[in-house]
py3Dmol code that shows the C-alpha trace and the ligand (Angstrom):
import py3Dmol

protein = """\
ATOM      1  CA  UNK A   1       0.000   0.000   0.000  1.00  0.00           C
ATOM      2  CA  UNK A   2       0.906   3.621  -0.999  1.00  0.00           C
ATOM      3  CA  UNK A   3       2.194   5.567   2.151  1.00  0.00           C
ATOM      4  CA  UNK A   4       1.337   9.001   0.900  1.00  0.00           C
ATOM      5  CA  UNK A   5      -2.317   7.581   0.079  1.00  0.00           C
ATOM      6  CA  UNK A   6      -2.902   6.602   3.231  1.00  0.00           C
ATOM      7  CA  UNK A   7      -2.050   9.642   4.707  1.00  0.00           C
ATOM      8  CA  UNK A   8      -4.166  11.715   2.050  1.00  0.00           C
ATOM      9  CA  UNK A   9      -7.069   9.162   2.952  1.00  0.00           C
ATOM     10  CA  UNK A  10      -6.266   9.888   6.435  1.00  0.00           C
ATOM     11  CA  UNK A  11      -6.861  14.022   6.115  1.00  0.00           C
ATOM     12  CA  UNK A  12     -10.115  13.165   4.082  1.00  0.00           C
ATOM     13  CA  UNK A  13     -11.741  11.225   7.410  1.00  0.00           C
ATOM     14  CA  UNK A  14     -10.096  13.830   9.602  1.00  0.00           C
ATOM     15  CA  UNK A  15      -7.797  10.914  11.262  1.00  0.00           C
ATOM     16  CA  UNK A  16      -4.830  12.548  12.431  1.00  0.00           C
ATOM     17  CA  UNK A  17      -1.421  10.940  12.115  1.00  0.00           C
ATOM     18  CA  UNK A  18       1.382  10.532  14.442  1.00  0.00           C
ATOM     19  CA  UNK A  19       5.216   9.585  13.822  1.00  0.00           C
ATOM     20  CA  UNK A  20       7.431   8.949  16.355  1.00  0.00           C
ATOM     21  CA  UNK A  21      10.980  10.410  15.107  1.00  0.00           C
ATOM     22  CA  UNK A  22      14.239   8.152  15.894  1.00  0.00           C
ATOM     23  CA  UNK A  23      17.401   9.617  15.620  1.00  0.00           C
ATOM     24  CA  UNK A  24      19.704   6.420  15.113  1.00  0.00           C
ATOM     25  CA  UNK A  25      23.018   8.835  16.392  1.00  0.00           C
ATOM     26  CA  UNK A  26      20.876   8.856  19.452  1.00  0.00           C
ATOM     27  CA  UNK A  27      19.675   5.314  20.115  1.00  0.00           C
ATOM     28  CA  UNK A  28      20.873   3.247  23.105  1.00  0.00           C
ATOM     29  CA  UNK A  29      21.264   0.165  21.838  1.00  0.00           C
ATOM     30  CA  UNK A  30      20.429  -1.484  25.176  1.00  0.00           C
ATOM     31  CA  UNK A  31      17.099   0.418  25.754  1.00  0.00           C
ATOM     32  CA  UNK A  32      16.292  -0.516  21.998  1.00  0.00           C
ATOM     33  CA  UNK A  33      14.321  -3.352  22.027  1.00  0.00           C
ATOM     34  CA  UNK A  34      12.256  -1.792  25.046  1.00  0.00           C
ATOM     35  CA  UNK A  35      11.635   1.728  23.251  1.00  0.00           C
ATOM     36  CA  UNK A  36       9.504  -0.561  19.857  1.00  0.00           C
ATOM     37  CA  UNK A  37       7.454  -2.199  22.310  1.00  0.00           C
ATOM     38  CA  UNK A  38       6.256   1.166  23.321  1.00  0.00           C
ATOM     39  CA  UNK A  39       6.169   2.312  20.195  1.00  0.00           C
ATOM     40  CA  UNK A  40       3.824  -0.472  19.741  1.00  0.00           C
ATOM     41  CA  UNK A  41       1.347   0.091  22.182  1.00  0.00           C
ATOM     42  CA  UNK A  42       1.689   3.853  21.617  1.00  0.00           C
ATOM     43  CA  UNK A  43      -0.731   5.811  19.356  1.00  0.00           C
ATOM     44  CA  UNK A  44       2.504   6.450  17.053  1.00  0.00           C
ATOM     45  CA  UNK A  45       0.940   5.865  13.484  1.00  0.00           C
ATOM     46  CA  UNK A  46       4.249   5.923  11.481  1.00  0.00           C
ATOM     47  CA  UNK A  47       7.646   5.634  12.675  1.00  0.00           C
ATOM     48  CA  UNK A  48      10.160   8.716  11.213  1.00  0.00           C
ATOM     49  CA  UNK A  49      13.804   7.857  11.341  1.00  0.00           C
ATOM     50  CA  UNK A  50      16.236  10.617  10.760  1.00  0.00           C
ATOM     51  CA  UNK A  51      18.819  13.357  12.007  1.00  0.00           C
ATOM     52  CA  UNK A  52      21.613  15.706  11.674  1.00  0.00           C
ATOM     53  CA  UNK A  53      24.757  13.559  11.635  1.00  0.00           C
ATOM     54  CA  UNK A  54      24.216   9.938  11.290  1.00  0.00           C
ATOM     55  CA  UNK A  55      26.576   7.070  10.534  1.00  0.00           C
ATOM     56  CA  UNK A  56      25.467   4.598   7.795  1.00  0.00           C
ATOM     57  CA  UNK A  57      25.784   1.316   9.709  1.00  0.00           C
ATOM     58  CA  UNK A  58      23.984   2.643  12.772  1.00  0.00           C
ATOM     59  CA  UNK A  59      21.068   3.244  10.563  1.00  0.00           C
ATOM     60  CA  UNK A  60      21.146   0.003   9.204  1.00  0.00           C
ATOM     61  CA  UNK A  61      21.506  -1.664  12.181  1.00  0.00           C
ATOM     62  CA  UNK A  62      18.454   0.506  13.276  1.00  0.00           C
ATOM     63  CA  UNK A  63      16.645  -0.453  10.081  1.00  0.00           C
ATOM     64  CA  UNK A  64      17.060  -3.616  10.787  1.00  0.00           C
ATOM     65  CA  UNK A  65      15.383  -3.690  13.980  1.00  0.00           C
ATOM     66  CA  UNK A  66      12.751  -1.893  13.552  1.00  0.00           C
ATOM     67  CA  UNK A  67      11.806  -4.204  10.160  1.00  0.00           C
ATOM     68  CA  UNK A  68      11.751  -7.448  13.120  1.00  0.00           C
ATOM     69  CA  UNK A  69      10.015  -5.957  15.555  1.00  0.00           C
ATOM     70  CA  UNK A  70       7.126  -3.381  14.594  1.00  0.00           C
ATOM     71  CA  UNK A  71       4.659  -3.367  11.864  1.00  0.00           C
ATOM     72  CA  UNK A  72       4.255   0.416  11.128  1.00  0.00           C
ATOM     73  CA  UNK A  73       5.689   1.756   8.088  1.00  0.00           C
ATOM     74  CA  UNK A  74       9.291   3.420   8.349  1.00  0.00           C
ATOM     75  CA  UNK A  75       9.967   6.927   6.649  1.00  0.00           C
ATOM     76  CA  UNK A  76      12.933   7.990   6.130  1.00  0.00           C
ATOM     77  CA  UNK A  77      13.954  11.921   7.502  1.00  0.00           C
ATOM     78  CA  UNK A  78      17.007  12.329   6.267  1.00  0.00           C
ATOM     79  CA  UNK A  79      19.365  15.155   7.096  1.00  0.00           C
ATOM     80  CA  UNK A  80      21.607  14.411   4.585  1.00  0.00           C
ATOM     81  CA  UNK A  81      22.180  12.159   0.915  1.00  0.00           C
ATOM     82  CA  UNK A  82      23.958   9.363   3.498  1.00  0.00           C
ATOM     83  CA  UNK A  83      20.816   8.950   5.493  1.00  0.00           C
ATOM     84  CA  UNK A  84      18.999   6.400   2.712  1.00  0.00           C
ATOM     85  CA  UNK A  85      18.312   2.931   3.563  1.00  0.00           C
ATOM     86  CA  UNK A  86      16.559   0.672   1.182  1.00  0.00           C
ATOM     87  CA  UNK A  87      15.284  -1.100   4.238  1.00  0.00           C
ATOM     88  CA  UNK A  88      12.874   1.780   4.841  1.00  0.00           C
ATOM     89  CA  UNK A  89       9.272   1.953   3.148  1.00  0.00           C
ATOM     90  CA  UNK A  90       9.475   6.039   1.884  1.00  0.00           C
ATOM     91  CA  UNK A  91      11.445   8.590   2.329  1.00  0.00           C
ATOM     92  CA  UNK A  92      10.424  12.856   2.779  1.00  0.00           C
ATOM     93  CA  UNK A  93      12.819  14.032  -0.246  1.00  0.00           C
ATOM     94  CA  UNK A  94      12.742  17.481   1.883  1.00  0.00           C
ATOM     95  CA  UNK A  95      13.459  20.896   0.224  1.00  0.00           C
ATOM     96  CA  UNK A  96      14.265  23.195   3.069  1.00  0.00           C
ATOM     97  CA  UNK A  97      12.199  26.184   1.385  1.00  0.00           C
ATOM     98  CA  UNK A  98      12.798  28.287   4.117  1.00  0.00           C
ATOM     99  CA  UNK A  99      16.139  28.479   3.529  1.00  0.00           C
ATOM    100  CA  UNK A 100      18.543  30.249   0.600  1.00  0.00           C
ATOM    101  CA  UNK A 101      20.983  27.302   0.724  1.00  0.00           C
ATOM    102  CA  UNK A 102      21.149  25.492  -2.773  1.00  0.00           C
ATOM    103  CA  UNK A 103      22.424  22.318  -0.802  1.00  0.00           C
ATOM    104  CA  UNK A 104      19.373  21.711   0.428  1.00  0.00           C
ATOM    105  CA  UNK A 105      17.398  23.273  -2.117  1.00  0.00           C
ATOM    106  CA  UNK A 106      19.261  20.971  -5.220  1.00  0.00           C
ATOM    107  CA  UNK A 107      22.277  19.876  -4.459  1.00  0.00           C
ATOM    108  CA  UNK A 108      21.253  16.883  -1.927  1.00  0.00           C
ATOM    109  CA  UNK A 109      18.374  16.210  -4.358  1.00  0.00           C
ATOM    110  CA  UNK A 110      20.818  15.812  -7.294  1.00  0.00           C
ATOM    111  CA  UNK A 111      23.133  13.629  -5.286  1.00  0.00           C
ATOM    112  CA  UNK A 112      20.111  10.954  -4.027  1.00  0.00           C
ATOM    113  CA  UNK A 113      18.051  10.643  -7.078  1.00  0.00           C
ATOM    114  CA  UNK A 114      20.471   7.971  -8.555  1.00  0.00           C
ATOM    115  CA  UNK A 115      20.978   6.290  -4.697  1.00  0.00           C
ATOM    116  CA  UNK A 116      16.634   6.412  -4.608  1.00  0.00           C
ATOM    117  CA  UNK A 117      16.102   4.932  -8.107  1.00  0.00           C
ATOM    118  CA  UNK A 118      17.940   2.033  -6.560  1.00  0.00           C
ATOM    119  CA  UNK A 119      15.508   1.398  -4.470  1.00  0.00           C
ATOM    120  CA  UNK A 120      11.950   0.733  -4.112  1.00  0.00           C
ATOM    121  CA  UNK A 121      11.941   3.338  -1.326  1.00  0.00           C
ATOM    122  CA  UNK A 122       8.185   5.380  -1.799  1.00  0.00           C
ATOM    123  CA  UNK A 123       9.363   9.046  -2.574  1.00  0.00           C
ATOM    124  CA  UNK A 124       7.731  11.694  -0.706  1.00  0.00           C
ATOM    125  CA  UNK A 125       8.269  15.166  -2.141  1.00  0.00           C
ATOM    126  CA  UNK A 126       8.238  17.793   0.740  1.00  0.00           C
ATOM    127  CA  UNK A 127       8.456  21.094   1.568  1.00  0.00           C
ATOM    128  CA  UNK A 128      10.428  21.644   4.259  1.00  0.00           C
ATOM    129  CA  UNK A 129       9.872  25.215   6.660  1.00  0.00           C
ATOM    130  CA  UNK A 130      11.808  25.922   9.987  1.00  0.00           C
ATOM    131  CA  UNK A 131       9.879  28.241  12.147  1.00  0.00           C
ATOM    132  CA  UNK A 132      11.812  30.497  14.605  1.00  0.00           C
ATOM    133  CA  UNK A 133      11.877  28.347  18.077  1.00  0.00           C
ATOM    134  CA  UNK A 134      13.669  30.889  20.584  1.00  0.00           C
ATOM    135  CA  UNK A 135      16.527  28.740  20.332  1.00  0.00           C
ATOM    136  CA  UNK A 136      19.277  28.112  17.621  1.00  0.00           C
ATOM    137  CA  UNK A 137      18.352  24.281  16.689  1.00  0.00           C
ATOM    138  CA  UNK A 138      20.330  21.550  14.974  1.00  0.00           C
ATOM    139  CA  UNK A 139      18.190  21.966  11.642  1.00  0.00           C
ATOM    140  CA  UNK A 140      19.261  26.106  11.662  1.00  0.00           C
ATOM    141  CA  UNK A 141      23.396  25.043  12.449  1.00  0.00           C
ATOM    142  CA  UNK A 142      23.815  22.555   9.821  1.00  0.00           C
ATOM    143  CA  UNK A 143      21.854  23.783   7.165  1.00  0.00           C
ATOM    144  CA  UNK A 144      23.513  26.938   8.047  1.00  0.00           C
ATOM    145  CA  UNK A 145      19.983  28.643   6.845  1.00  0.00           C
ATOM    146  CA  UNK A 146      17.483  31.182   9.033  1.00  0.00           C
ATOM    147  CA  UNK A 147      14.545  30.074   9.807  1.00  0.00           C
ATOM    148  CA  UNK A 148      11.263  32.233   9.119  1.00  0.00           C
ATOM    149  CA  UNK A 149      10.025  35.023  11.473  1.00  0.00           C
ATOM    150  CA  UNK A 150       7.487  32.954  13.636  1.00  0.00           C
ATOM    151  CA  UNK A 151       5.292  36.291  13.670  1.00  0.00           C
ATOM    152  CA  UNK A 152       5.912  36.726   9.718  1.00  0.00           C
ATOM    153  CA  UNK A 153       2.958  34.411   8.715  1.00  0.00           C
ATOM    154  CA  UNK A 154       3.125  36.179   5.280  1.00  0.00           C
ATOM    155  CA  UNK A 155       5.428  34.868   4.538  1.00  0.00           C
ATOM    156  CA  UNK A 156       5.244  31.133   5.943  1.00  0.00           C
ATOM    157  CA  UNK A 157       1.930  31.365   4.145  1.00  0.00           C
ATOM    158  CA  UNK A 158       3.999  32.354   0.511  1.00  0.00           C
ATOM    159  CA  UNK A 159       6.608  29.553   1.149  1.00  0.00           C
ATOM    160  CA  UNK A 160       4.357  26.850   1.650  1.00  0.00           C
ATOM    161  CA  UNK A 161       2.061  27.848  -1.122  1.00  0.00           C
ATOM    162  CA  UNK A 162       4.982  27.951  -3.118  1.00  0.00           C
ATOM    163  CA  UNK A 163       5.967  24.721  -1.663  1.00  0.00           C
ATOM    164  CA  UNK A 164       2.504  23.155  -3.123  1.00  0.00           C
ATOM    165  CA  UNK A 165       3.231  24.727  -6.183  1.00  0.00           C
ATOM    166  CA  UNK A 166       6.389  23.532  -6.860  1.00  0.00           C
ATOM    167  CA  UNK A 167       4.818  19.694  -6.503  1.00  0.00           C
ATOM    168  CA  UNK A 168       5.592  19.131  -2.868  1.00  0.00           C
ATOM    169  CA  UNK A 169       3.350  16.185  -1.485  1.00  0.00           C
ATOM    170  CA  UNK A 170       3.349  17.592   1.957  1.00  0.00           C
ATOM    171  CA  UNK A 171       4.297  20.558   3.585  1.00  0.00           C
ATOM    172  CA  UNK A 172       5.959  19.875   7.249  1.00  0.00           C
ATOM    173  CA  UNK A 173       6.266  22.482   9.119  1.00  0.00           C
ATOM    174  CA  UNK A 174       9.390  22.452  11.739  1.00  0.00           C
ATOM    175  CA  UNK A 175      10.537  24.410  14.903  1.00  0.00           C
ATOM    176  CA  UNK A 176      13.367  22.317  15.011  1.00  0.00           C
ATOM    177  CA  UNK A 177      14.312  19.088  17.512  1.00  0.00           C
ATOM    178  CA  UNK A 178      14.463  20.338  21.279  1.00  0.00           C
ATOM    179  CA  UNK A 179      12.581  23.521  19.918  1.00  0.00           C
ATOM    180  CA  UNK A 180      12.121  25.833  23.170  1.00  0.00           C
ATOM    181  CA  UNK A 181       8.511  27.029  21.554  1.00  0.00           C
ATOM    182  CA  UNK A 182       6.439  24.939  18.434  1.00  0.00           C
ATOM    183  CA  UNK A 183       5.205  25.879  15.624  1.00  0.00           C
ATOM    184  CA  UNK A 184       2.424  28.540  16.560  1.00  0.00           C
ATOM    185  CA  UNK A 185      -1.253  27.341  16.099  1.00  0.00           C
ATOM    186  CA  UNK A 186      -2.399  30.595  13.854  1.00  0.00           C
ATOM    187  CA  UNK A 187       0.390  29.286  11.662  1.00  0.00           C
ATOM    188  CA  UNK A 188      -0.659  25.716  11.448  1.00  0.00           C
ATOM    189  CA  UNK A 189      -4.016  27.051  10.925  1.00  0.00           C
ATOM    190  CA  UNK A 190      -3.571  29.766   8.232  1.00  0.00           C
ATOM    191  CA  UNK A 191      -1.194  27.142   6.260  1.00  0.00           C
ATOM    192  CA  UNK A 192      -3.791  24.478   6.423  1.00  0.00           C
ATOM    193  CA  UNK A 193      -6.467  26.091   5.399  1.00  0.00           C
ATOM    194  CA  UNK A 194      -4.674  27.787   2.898  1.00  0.00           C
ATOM    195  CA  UNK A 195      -2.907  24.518   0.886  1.00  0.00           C
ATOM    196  CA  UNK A 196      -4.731  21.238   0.056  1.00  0.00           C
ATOM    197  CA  UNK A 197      -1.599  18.866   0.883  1.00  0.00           C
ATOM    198  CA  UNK A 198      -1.537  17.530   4.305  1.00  0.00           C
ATOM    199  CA  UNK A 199       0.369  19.204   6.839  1.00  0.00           C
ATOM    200  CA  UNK A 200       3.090  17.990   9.145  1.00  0.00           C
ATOM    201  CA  UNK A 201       4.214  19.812  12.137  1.00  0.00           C
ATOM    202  CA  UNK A 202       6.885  18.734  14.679  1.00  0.00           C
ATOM    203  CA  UNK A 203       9.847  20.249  17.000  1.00  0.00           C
ATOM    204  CA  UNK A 204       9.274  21.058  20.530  1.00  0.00           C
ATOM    205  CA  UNK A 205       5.782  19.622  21.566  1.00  0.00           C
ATOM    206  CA  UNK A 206       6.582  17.784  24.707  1.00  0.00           C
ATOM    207  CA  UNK A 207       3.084  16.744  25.855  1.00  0.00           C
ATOM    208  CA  UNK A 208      -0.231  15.140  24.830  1.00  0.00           C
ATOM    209  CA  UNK A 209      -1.832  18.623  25.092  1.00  0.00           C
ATOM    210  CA  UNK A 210       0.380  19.813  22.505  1.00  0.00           C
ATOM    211  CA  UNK A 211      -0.278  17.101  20.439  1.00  0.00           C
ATOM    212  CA  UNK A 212      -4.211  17.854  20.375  1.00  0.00           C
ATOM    213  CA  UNK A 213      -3.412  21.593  20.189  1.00  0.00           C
ATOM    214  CA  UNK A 214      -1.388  20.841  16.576  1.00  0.00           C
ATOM    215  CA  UNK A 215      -4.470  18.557  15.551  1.00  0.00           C
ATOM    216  CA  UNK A 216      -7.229  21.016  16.163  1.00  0.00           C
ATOM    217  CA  UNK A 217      -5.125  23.786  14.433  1.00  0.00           C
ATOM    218  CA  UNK A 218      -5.275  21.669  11.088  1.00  0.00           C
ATOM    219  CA  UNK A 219      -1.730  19.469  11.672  1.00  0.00           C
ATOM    220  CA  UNK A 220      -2.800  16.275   9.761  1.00  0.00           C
ATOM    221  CA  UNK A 221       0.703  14.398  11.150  1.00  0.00           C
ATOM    222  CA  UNK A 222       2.795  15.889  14.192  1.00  0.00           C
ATOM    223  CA  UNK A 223       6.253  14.251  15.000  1.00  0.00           C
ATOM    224  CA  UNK A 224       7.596  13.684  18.468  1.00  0.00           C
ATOM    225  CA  UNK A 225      11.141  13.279  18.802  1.00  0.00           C
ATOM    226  CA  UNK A 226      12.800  14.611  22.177  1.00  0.00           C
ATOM    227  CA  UNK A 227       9.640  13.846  24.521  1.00  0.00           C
ATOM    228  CA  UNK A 228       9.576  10.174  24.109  1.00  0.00           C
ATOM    229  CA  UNK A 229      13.586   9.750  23.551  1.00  0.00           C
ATOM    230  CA  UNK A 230      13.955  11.138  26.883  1.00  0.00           C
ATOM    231  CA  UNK A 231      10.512   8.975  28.470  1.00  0.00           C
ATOM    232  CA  UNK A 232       9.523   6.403  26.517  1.00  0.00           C
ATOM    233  CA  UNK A 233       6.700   6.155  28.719  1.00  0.00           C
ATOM    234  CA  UNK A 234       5.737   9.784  27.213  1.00  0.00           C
ATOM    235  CA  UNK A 235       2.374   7.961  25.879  1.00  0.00           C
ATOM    236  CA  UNK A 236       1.054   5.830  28.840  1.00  0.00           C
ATOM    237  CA  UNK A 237       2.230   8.653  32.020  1.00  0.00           C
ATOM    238  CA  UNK A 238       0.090  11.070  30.656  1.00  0.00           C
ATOM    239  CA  UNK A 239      -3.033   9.415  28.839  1.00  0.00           C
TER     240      UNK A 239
END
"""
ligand_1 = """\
10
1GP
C 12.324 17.358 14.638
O 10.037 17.785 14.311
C 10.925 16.889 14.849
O 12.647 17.308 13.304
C 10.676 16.554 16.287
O 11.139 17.548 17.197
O 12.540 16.415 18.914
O 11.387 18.574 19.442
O 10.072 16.457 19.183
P 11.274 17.226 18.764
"""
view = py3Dmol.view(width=600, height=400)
view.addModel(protein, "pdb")
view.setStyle({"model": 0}, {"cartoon": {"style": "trace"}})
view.addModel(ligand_1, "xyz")
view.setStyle({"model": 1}, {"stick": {}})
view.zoomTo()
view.show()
């Protein structure tokens, strides 16, 4: 089954999605086999794996894993051409439209089409936006790119219309991992009402309420990475 489909269906009946981000440079090996079983009995509805720096074995090995041991399709976030495994079921091919940087506008693109044709990996255009957080995040550092003016919703709104123009499947937008604030719910709001593609919104929502807030602001998928890396027991504490 198509991934994107699903997640198009999803938006139709008003289901809202949830990924749980890995970062495999952050994985304790150890704790590894604990953290899928609660990512099987969470709510997670897709399983994001992705980051800054990663090494190419450790995702592998992490690829490998989660293939044995969990049932919910695996989408690549890569931060970088090395981050493709063929083990994975789709991958965000991410233009970071928020930046000027032609790496990650074209250059990383250029460099994984031949690596992607490869492979029967589901490709996932998206547009990629970094919000202003209050704090410099990974994302902002190596991309070496601003992000946008969280009060300039102009222009977030331009980007990701431009974003849906260009093709993009999805539009995610991103306050960055360990974001001190999210993405702002007028934001989410104005950009889903204002594109049809579904919406993804993640960095810096460390609890259920800020789950729900996303959702009823129009976020068709949000992503938690820091809040259950640091609990894994993010999902039953707090239900
Ligand atoms: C980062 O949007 C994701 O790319 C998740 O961010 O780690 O802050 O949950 P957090």
């Amino acid at each position: 089954p198509n991934i994107y489909q699903q997640i198009v269906e999803a938006k139709k009946e008003r289901q809202k999605l949830l990924a749980i981000l890995l970062d495999p440079d952050k994985i304790v090996w150890e704790n590894l086999d604990h953290l899928i079983i609660k990512i099987n009995q969470s709510p997670a509805t897709h399983i994001f794996v992705g980051g800054s720096i990663v090494q190419a074995t450790i995702l592998e090995d992490l690829m490998a894993m989660l293939k044995q041991k969990t049932t919910l399709p695996v989408i690549l976030f890569p931060g970088d051409p090395s981050q493709i495994s063929a083990q994975a079921d789709a991958i965000l091919f991410l233009s970071l439209l928020s930046g000027r940087n032609p790496d990650y506008l074209i250059e990383y693109q250029v460099q994984a089409a031949p690596i992607l044709k490869k492979t029967n990996l589901e490709v996932i255009s998206t547009g990629y936006i970094l919000i202003e957080s209050g704090n410099e995040t990974a994302v902002a550092r190596v991309s070496k790119t601003q992000p946008l003016d969280r009060q300039n919703l102009d222009l977030v709104l331009a980007t990701a219309q431009a974003g849906e123009m260009l093709g993009n499947k999805l539009i995610y937008l991103e306050a960055g991992s360990g974001a001190k604030k999210a993405v702002p719910s007028q934001m989410i709001t104005l950009i889903s009402q204002s594109v049809e593609i579904p919406i993804i919104v993640g960095g810096g929502i460390v609890d259920l309420q800020g789950i729900q807030t996303a959702y009823n602001a129009g976020a068709d998928v949000v992503v938690i990475g820091t809040a259950f890396e640091n609990n894994s027991h993010f999902f039953d504490t707090q239900g």
